[in-house]
N, C-alpha and C positions, 0 to 999 in steps of 0.2 A: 751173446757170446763175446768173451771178450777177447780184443787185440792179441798177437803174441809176433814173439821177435827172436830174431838171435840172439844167442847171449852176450856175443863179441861186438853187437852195434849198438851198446848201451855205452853213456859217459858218466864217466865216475866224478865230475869237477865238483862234488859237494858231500862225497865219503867221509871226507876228513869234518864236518860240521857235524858227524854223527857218535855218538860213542860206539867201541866193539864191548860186548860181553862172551868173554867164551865160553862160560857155563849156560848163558842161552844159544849160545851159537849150534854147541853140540846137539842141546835139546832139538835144536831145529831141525838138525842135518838129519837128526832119528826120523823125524816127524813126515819129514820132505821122502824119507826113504818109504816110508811104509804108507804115505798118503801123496803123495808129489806136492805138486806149491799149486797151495790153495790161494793164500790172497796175492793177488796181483803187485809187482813190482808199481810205485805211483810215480809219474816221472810228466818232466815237461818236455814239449815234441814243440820242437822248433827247427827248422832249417832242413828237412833229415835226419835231425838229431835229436834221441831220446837222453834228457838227462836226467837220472835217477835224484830223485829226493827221499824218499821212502821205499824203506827193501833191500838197502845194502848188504843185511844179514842173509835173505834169500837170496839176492843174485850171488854172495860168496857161497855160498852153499850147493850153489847148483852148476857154480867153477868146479867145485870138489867132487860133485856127484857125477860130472863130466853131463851134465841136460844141457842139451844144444838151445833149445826153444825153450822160452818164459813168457808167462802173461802178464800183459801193464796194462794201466789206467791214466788216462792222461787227466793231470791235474792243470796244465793249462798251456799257453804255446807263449808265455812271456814266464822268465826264468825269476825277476822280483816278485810279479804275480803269483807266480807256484810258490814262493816262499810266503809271501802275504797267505794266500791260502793252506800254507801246512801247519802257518802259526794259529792259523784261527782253528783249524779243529787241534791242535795240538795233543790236548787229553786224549782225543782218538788216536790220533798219529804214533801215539808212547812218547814225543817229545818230552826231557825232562828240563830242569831247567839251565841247564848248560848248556842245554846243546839250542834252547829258547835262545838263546843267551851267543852263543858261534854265529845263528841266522840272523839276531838282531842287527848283529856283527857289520854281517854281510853285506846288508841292507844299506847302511852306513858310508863301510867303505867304498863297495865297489860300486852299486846304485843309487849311491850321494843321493840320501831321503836323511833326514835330520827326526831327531827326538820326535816332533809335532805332525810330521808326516806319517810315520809309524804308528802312531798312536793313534792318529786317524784311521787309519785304511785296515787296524785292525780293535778299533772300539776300545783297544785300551790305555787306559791313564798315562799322562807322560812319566806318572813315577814308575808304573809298571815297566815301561820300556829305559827308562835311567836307572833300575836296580838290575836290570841284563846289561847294557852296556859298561855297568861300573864292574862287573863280575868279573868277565872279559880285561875291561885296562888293570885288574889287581893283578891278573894271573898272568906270569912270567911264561913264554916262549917253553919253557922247560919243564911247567908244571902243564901245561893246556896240551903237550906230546905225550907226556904220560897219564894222562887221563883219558882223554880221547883215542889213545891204541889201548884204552882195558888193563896200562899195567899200573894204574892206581885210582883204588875206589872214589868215586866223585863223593859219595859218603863222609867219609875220612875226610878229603877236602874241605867239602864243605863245613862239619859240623866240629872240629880237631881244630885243622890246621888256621881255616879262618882266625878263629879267636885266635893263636898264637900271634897269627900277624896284629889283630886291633889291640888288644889286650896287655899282650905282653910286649909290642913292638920288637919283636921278629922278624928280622929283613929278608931279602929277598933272596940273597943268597945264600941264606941256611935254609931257608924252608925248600930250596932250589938242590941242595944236597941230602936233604933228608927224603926228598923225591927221590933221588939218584938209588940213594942207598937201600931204600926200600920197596921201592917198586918191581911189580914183576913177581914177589917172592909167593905170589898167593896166600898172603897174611890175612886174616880175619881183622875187624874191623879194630875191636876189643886187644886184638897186637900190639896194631897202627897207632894204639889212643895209648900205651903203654909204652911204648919207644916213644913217642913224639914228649908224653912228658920225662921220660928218663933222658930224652936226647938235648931238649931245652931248658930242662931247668933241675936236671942231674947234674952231678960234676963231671971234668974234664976226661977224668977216667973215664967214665960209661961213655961220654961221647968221642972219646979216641976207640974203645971197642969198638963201639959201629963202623966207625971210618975205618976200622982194620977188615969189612967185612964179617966180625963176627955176631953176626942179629941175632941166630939161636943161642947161644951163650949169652948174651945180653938181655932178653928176653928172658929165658928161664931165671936168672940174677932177679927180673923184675916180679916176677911170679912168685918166687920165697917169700920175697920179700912182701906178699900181700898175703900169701898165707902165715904168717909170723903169727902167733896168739897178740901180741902185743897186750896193748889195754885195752882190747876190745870185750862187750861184756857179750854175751850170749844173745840178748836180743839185737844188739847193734850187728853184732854177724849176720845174723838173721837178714837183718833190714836192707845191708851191705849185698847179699844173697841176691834178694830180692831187685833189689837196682840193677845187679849188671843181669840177672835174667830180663828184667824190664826194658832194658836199653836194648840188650840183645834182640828181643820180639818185637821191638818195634821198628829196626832197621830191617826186620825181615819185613815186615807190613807194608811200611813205606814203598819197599822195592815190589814184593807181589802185588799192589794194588794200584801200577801204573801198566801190570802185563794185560796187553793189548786181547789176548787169547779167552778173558773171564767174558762169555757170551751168552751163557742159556741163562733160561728165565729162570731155576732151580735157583742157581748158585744167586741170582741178585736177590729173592724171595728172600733167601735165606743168611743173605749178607747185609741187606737194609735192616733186618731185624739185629744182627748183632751190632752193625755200627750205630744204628739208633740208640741202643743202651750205651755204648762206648758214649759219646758226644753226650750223651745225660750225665755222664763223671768228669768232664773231659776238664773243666772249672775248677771244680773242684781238686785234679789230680796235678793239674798244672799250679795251684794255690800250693797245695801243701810240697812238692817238688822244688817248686819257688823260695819257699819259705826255707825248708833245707839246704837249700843252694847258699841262701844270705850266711842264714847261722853260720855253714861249713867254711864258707869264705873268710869268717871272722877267727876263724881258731886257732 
């Protein structure tokens, strides 16, 4: 049987290390309604003091649903050790890489452990722990609040706006304003990747629209503009079709196949069989996407 507590003698000092989603938030709050809270809040018990590492989404949900009493799981009674240990099951945990990346953080700052300590105490590589810590010092105060409150996809961050900053050398205070401007709006991903390049390497015009607030007019501007017949032949549309469905389904994979919830033996039977064919093209899909990418860059 496991522990339980009040809901008000929980400490929040590591919320903020977590990302919110509010379209799983909701899912949850349905879930929590019509099944209560099944897995245990994970927290470290120290002093009298439960501090939440795992569960942020249940204990807000069960602030909503007014539940007094929650069940926790003590992951240990030293607060770098519960982080040591949430990094190493991680994949279990749903930690993604950012938020790998805020703990690495932590570790750092506040518990003054260095690269080689870290990487001991969790078996992995010092590059592995210096490609989190670099994530963290790229990302501006301004970009690391809007991501981590849910009002900008770590998505889009990552796989957009990154390259703008290596690539294009994109400072910090534009990508800092294009945060600003766009966050929050409940933009799909395919938006985000359409402003970011109308906003960077558009002209002044389109980037003075944004700053007027005007994103749906700027946006749809961008959308004509990709429906145009231009010179495009009939298969190349096709093709063109096919990429943004392709990109599409696979920021949705990404995302579903870090939810912690995938548990019966059914669905893994039946998902080792499909990813095993995926990973048999995976070479070859990345070859010829590669290949395209070179060409298209040269045109």
């Amino acid at each position: 049987m496991l522990p339980e507590a009040e809901i008000s003698s929980f400490d929040l000092r590591f919320e903020g290390c977590r990302l919110r989603n509010k379209t799983a938030e909701r899912e949850l709050i349905v879930s929590i309604m019509e099944n209560g809270i099944r897995e245990p809040l994970q927290v470290v018990e120290k002093g009298g003091m439960r501090i939440i590492l795992n569960g942020f989404k249940r204990y807000r949900c069960a602030v909503r649903l007014g539940i007094g009493i929650v069940p926790y799981s003590i992951l240990s009674g030293d607060e770098a050790d519960g982080i040591v240990k949430m990094l190493r099951i991680s994949n279990n945990s749903g930690l993604n890489i950012l938020e790998q990346a805020r703990f690495v953080d932590e570790l750092k700052i506040v518990y003054h452990m260095d690269t080689a300590d870290i990487a001991a105490v969790l078996e992995k590589s010092k590059a592995w722990v210096s490609v989190r810590s670099g994530i963290m010092q790229e990302m501006s105060r301004t970009v690391q609040e809007h991501i981590f409150g849910g009002r900008f996809p770590v998505y889009a961050y990552m796989y957009i706006l990154r390259p703008f900053i290596r690539i294009n050398k994109i400072g910090v205070e534009e990508i800092d304003e294009f945060v600003r401007l766009v966050g929050g709006r409940n933009l799909s991903i395919r938006d985000i990747e359409l402003l970011a390049r109308g906003y960077f390497q558009g002209g002044d015009a389109f980037r003075c629209e944004i700053k007027a607030g005007n994103i749906a007019l700027g946006l749809n501007a961008l959308k004509k503009e990709l429906r145009k017949p231009g010179g495009c032949t009939q298969p190349e549309g096709s093709l063109l079709k096919d990429l943004e469905i392709t990109q599409r389904y696979m920021q949705r994979v990404i995302c579903k196949c870090k939810d912690p919830r995938h548990k019966t033996s059914d669905f893994f039977v039946q998902a080792n069989l499909l990813t095993s064919g995926i990973l048999r093209q995976i070479q070859i899909f990345n070859e010829s996407v590669q290949s395209l990418y070179d060409q298209s860059g040269k045109a």
